[in-house]
N, C-alpha and C positions, 0 to 999 in steps of 0.2 A: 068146678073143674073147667080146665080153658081148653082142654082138648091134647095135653100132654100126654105122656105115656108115663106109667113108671118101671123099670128096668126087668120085673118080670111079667109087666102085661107085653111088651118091646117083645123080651124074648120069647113068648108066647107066640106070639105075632110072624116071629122070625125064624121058629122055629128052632133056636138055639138055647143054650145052657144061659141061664141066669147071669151068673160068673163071666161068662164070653163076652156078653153085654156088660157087664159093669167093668172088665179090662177094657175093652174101646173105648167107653168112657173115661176111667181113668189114664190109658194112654193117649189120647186124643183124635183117633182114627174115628170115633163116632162123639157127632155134637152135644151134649148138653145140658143142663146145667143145674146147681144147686142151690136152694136158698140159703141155706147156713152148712157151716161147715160142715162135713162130714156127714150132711142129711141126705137126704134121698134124692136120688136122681131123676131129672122130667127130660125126658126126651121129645121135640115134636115129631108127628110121621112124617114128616117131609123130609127128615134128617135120619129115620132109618128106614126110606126105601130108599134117600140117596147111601147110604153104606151098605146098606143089604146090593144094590149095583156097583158098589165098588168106588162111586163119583163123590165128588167133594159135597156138602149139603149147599143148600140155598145159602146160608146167612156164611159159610164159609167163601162161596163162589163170588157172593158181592162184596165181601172184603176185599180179595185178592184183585176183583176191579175196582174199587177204588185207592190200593195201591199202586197199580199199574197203573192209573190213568192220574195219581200223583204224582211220582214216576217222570211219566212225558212231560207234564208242564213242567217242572222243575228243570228239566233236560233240555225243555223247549227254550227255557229262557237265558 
């Protein structure tokens, strides 16, 4: 194991309903991801204490900067 979660050790964790976790999942408010279709969900903790605070996760945060800092140069030039 690499230190993932899976959606009811998450909501264990979080103190919420099983289901409440795997709907942020499937709507996209909380990050993470599947191996194969329709399989199980791995959550890392970094990505549900950032949604347990409400904030965007780590690997969402440095997306969004490296569109914005595409963004500029494109704009710059």
């Amino acid at each position: 194991m690499n230190g993932d979660l899976t959606a009811a050790q998450s909501a264990e964790l979080a103190q919420r309903h099983p289901d409440t976790i795997r709907r942020a999942l499937a709507d996209g408010t909380l990050h993470g991801k599947q191996r194969t279709r329709k399989g199980r969900w791995l959550i890392e903790p970094a990505c549900l204490a950032a949604w347990e605070a409400g904030e965007p996760c780590p690997h969402r945060a440095a997306a969004s900067n490296v569109v914005e800092l595409a963004g500029r140069s494109r704009s710059a030039s």
